[in-house]
MINUTOR-78116 format. One record per residue: residue number from 1; x, y negated, z of N, C-alpha, C, O in turn. Coordinates in steps of 0.2 Angstrom, whole numbers, plus 5000, padded with zeros to 4 digits. Layout:
MINUTOR-78116
<site resi="NUM" n_east="X" n_north="Y" n_up="Z" ca_east="X" ca_north="Y" ca_up="Z" c_east="X" c_north="Y" c_up="Z" o_east="X" o_north="Y" o_up="Z"/>
...
end
This chain:
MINUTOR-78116
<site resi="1" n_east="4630" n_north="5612" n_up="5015" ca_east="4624" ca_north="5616" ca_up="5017" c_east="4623" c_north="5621" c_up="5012" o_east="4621" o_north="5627" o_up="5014"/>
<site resi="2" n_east="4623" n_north="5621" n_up="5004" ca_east="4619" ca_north="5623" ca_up="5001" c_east="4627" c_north="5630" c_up="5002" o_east="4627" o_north="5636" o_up="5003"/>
<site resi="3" n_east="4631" n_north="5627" n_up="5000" ca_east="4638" ca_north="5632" ca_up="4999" c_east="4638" c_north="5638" c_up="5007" o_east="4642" o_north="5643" o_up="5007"/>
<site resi="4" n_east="4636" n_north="5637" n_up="5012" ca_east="4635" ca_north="5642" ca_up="5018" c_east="4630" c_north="5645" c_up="5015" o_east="4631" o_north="5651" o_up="5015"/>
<site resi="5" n_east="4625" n_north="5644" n_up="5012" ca_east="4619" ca_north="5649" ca_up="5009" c_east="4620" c_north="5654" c_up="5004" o_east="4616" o_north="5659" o_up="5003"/>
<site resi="6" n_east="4625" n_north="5652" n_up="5001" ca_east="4625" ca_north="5656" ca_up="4995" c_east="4631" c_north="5662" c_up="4996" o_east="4631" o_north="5667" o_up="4993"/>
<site resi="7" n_east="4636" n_north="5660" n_up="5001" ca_east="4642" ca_north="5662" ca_up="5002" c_east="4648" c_north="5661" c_up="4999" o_east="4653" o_north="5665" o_up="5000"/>
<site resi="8" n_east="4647" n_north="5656" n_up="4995" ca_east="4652" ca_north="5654" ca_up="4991" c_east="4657" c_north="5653" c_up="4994" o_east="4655" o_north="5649" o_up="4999"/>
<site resi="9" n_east="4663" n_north="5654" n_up="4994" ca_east="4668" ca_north="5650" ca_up="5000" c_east="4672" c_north="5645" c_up="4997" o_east="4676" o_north="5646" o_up="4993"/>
<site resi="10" n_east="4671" n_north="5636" n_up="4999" ca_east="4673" ca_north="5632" ca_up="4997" c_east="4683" c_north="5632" c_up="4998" o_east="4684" o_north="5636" o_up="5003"/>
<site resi="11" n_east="4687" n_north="5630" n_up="4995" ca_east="4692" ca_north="5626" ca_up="4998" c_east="4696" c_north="5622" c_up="4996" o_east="4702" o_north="5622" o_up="4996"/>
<site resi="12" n_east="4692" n_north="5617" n_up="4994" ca_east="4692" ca_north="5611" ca_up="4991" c_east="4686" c_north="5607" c_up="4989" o_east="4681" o_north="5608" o_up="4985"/>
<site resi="13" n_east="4686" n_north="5599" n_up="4996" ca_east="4678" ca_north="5596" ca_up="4992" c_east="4681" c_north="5590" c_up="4993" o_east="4685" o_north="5589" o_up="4998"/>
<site resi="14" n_east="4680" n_north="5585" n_up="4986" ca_east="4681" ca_north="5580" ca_up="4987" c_east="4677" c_north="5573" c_up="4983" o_east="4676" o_north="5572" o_up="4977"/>
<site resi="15" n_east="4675" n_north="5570" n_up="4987" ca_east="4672" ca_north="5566" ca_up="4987" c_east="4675" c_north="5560" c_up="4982" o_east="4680" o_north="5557" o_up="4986"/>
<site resi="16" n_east="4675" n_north="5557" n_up="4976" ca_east="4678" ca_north="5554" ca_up="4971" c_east="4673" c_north="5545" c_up="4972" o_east="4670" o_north="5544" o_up="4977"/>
<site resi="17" n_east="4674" n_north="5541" n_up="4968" ca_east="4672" ca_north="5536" ca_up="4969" c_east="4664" c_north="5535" c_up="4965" o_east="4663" o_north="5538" o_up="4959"/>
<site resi="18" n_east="4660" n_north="5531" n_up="4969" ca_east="4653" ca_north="5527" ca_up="4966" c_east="4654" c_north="5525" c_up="4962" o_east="4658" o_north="5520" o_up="4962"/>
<site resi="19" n_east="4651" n_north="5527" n_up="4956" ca_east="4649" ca_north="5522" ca_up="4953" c_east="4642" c_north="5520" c_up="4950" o_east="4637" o_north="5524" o_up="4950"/>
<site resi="20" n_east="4641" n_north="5513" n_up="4947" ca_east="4636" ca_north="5511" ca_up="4948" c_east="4631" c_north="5512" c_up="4940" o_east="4634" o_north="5509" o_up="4935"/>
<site resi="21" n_east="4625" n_north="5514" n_up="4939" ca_east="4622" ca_north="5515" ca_up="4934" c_east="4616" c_north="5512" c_up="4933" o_east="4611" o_north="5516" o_up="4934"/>
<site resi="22" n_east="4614" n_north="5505" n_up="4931" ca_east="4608" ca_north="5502" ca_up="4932" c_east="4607" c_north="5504" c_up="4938" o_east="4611" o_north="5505" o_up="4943"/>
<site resi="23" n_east="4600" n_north="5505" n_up="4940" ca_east="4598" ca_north="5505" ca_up="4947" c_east="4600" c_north="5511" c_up="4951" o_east="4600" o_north="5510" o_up="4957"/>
<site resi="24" n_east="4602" n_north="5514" n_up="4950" ca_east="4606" ca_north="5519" ca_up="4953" c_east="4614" c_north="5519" c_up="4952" o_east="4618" o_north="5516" o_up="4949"/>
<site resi="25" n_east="4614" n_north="5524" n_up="4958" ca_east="4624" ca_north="5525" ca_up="4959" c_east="4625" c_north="5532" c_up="4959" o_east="4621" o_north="5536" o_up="4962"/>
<site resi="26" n_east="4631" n_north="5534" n_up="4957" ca_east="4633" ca_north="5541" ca_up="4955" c_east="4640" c_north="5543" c_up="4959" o_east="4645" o_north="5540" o_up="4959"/>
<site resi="27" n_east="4638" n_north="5550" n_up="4962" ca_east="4645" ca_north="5549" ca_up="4965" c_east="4649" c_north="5555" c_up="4963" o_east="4646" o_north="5560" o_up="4965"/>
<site resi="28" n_east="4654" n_north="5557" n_up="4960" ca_east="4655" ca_north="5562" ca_up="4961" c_east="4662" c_north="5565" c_up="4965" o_east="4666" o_north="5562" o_up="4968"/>
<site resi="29" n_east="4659" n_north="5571" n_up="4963" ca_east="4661" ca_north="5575" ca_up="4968" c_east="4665" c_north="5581" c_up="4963" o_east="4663" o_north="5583" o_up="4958"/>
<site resi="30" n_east="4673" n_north="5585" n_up="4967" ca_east="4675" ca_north="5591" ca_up="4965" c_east="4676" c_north="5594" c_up="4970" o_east="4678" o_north="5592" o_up="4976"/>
<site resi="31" n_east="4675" n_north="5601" n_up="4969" ca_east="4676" ca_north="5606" ca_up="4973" c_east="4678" c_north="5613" c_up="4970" o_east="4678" o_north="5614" o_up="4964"/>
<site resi="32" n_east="4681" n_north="5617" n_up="4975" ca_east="4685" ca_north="5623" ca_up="4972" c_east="4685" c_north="5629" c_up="4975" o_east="4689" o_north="5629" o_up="4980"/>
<site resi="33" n_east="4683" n_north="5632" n_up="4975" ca_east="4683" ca_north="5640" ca_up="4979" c_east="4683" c_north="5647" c_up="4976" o_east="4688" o_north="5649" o_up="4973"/>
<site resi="34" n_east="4678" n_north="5650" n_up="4979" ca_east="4679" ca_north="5657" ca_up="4975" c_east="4673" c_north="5661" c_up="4978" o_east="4670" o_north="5659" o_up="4983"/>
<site resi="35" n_east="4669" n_north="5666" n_up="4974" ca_east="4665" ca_north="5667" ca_up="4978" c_east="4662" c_north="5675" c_up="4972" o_east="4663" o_north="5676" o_up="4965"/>
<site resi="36" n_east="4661" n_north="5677" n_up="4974" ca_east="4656" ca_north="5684" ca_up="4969" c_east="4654" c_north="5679" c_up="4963" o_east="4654" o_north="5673" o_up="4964"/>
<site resi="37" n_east="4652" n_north="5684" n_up="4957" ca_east="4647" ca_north="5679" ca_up="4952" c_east="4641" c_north="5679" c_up="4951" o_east="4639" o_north="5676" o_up="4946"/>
<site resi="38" n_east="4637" n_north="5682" n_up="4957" ca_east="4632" ca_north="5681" ca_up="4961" c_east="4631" c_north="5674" c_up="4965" o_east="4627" o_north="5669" o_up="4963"/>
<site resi="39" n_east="4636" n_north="5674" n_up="4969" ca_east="4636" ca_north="5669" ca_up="4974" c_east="4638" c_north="5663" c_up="4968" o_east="4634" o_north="5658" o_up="4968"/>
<site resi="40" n_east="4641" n_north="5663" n_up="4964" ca_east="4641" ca_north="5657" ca_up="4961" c_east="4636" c_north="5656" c_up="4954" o_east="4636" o_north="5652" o_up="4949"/>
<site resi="41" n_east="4632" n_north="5660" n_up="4956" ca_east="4623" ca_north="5659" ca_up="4951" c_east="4620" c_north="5655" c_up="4957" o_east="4615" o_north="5651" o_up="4957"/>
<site resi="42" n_east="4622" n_north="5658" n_up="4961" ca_east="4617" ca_north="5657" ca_up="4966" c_east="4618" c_north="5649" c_up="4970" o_east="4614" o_north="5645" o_up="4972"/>
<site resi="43" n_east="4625" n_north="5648" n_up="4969" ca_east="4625" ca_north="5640" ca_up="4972" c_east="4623" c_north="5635" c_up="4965" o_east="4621" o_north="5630" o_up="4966"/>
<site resi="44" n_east="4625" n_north="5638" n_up="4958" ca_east="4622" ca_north="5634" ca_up="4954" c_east="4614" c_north="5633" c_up="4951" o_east="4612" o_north="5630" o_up="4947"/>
<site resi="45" n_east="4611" n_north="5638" n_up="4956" ca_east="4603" ca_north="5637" ca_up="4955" c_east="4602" c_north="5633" c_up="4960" o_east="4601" o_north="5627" o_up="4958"/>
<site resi="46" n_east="4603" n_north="5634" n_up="4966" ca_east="4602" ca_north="5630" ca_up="4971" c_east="4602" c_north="5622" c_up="4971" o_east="4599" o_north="5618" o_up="4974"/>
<site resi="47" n_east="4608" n_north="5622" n_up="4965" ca_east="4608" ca_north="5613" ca_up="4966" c_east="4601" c_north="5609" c_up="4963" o_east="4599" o_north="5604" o_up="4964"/>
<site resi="48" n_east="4597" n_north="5613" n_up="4959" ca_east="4591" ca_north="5613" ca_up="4958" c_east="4586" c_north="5612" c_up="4963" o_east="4581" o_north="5608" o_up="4961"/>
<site resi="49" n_east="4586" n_north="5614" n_up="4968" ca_east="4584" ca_north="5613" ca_up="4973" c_east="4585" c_north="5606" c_up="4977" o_east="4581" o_north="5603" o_up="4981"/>
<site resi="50" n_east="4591" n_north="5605" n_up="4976" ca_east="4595" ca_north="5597" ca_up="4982" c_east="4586" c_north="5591" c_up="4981" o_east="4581" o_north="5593" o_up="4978"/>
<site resi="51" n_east="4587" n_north="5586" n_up="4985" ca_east="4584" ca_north="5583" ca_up="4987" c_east="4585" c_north="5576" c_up="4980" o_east="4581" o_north="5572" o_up="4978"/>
<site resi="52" n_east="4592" n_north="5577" n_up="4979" ca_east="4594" ca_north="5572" ca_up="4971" c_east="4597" c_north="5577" c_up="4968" o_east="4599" o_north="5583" o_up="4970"/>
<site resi="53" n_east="4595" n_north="5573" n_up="4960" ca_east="4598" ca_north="5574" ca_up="4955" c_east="4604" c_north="5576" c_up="4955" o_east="4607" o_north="5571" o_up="4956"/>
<site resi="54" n_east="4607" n_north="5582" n_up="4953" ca_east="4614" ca_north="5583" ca_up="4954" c_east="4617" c_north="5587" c_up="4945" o_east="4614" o_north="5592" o_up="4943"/>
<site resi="55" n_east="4621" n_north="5584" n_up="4942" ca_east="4624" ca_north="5587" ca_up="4937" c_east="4631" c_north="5590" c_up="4937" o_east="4636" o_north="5587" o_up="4939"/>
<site resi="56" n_east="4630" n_north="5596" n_up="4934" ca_east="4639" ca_north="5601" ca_up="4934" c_east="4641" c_north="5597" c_up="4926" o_east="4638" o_north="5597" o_up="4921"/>
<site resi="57" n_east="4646" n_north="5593" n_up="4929" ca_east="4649" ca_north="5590" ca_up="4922" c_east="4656" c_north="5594" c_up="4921" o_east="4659" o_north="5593" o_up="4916"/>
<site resi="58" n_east="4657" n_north="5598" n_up="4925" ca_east="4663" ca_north="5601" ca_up="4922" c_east="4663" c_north="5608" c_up="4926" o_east="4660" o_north="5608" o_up="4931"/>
<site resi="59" n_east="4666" n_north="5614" n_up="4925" ca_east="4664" ca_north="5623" ca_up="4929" c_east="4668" c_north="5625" c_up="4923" o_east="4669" o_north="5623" o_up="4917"/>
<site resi="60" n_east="4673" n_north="5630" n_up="4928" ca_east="4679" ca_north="5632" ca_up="4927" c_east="4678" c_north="5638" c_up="4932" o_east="4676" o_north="5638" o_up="4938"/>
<site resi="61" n_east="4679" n_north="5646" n_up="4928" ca_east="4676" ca_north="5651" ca_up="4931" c_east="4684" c_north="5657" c_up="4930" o_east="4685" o_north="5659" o_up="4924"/>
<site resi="62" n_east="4688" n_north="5657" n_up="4934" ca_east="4692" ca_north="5662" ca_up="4931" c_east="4692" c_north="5667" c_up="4933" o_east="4689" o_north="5668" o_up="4938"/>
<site resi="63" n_east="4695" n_north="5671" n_up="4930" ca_east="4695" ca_north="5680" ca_up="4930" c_east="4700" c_north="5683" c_up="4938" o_east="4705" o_north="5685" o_up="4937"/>
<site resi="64" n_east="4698" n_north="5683" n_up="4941" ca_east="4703" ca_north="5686" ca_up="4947" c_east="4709" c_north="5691" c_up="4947" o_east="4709" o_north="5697" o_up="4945"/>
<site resi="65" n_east="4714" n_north="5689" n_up="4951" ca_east="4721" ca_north="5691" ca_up="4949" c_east="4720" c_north="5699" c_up="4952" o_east="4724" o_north="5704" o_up="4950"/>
<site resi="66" n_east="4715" n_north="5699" n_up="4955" ca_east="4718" ca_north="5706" ca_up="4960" c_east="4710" c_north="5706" c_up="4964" o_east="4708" o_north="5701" o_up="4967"/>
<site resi="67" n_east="4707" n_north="5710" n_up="4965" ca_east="4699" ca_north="5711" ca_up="4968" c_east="4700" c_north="5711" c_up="4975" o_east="4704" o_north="5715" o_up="4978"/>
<site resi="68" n_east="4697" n_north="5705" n_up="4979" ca_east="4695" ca_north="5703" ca_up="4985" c_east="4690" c_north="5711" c_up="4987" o_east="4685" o_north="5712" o_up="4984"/>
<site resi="69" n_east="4691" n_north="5713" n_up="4990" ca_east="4687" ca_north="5721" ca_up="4994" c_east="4684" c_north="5724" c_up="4989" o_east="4688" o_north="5726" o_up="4984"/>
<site resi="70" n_east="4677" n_north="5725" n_up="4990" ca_east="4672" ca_north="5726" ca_up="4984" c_east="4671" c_north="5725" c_up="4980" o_east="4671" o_north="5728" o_up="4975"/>
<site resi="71" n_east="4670" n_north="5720" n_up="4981" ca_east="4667" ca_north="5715" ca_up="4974" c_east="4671" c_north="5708" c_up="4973" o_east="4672" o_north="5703" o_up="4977"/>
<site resi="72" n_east="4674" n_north="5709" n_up="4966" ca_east="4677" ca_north="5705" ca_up="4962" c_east="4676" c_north="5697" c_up="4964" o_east="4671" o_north="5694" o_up="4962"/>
<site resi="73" n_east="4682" n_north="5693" n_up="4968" ca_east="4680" ca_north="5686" ca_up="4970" c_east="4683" c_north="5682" c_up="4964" o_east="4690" o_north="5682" o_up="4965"/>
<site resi="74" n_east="4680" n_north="5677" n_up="4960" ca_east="4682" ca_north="5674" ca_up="4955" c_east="4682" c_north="5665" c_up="4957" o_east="4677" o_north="5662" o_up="4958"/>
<site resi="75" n_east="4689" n_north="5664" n_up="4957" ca_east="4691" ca_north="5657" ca_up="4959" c_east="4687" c_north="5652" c_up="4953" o_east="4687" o_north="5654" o_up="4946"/>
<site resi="76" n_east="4684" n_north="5647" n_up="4956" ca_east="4679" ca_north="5643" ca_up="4954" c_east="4680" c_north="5634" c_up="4954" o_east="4678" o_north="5631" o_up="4960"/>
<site resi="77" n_east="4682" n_north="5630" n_up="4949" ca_east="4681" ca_north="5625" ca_up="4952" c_east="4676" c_north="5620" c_up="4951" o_east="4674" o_north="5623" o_up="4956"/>
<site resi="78" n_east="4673" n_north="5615" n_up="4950" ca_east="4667" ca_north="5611" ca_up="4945" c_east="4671" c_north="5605" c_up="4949" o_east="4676" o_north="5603" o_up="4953"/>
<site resi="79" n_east="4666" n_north="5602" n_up="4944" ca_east="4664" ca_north="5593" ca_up="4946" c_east="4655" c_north="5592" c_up="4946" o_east="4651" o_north="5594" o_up="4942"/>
<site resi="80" n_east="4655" n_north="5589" n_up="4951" ca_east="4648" ca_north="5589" ca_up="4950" c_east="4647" c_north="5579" c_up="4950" o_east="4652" o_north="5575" o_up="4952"/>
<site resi="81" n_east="4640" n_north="5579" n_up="4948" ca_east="4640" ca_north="5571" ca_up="4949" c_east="4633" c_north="5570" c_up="4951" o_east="4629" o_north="5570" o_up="4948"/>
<site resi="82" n_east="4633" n_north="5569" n_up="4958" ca_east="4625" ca_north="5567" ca_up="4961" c_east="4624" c_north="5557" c_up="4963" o_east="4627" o_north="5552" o_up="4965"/>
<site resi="83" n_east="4617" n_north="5560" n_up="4959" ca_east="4611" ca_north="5552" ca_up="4957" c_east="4609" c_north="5552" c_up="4965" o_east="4609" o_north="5556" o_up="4968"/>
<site resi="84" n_east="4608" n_north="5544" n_up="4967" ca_east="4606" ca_north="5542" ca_up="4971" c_east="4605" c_north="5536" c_up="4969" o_east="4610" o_north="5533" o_up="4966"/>
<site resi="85" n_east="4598" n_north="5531" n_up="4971" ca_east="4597" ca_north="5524" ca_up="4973" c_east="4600" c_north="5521" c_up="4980" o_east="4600" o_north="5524" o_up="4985"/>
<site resi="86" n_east="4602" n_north="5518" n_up="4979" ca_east="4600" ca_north="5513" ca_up="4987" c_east="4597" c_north="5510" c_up="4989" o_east="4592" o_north="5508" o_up="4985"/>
<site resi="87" n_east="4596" n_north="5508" n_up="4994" ca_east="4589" ca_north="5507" ca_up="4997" c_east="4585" c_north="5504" c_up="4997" o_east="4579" o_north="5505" o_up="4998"/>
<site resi="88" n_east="4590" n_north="5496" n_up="4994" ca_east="4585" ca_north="5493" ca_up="4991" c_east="4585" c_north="5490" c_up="4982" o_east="4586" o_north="5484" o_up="4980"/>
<site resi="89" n_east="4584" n_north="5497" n_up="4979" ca_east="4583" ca_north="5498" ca_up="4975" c_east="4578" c_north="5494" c_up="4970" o_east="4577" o_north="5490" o_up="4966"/>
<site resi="90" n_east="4573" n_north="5499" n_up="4973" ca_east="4568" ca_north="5497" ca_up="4971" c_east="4561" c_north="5492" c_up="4975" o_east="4555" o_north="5492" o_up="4974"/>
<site resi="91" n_east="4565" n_north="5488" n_up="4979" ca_east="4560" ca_north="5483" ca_up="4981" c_east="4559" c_north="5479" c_up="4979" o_east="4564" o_north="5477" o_up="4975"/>
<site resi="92" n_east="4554" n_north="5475" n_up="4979" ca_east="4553" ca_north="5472" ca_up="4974" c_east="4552" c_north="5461" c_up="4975" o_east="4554" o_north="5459" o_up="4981"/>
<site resi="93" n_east="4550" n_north="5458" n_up="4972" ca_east="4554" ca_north="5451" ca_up="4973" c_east="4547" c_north="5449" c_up="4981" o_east="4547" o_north="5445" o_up="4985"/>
<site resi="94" n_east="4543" n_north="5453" n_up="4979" ca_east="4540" ca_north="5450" ca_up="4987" c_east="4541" c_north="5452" c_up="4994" o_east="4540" o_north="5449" o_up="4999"/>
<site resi="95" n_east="4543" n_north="5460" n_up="4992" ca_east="4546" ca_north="5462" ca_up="4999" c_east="4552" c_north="5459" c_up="5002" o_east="4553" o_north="5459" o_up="5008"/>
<site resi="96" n_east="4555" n_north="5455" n_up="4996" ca_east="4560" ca_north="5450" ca_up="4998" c_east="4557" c_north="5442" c_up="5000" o_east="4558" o_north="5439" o_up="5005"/>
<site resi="97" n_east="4554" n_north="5439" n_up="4995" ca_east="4552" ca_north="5435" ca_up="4997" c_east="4545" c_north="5434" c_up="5000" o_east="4541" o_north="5433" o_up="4995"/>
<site resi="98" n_east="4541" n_north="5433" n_up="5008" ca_east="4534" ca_north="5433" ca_up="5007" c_east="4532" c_north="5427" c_up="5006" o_east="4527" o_north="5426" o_up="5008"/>
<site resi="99" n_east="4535" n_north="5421" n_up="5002" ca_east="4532" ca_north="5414" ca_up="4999" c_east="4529" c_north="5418" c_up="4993" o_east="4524" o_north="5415" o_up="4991"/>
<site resi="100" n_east="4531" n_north="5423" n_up="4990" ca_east="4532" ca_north="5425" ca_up="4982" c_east="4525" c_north="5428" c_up="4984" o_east="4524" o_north="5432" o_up="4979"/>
<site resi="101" n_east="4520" n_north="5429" n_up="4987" ca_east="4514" ca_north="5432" ca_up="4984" c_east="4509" c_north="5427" c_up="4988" o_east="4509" o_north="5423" o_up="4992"/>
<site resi="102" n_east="4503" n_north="5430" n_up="4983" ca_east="4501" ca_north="5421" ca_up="4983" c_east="4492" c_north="5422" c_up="4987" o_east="4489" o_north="5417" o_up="4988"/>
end
């Protein structure tokens, strides 16, 4: 969603494996595209906005071999790694047991 807003053109998303961090799970994720270096401010502000916690653990910006129309499209790859709990995270030992509350 957040990549049709900015204009980025994705082509490459790949979803990598879970892993687990104390009460949360982390997943990450690589992606590869191309896009102005506007649009690529613009989808890296955006993650700011997501609903989780999202970190660029790696961005890789190169110089373009030959200019896309107008304006200059710079092939772009990251990794990002987005925080999430599960659901039952954070419940707690009564919501699991009702003998446990007294």
């Amino acid at each position: 969603e957040l990549v049709r807003g900015t204009n980025l053109k994705c082509d490459e998303f790949r979803p990598g494996a879970t892993t687990e961090a104390g009460q949360y799970r982390q997943l990450e994720v690589r992606m590869s595209g191309f896009g102005t270096y506007k649009d690529i401010c613009r989808f890296l502000a955006g993650l700011e906005e997501l609903p989780r916690l999202c970190r660029v653990s790696r961005l890789d910006i190169e110089s373009p071999d030959e200019p896309y129309g107008v304006e200059n499209r710079y092939p772009v790859s990251m990794t990002l790694v987005i925080f999430y709990a599960p659901p039952d995270a954070f419940s707690n030992d009564s919501d699991q047991n009702p003998e446990a509350t007294s």
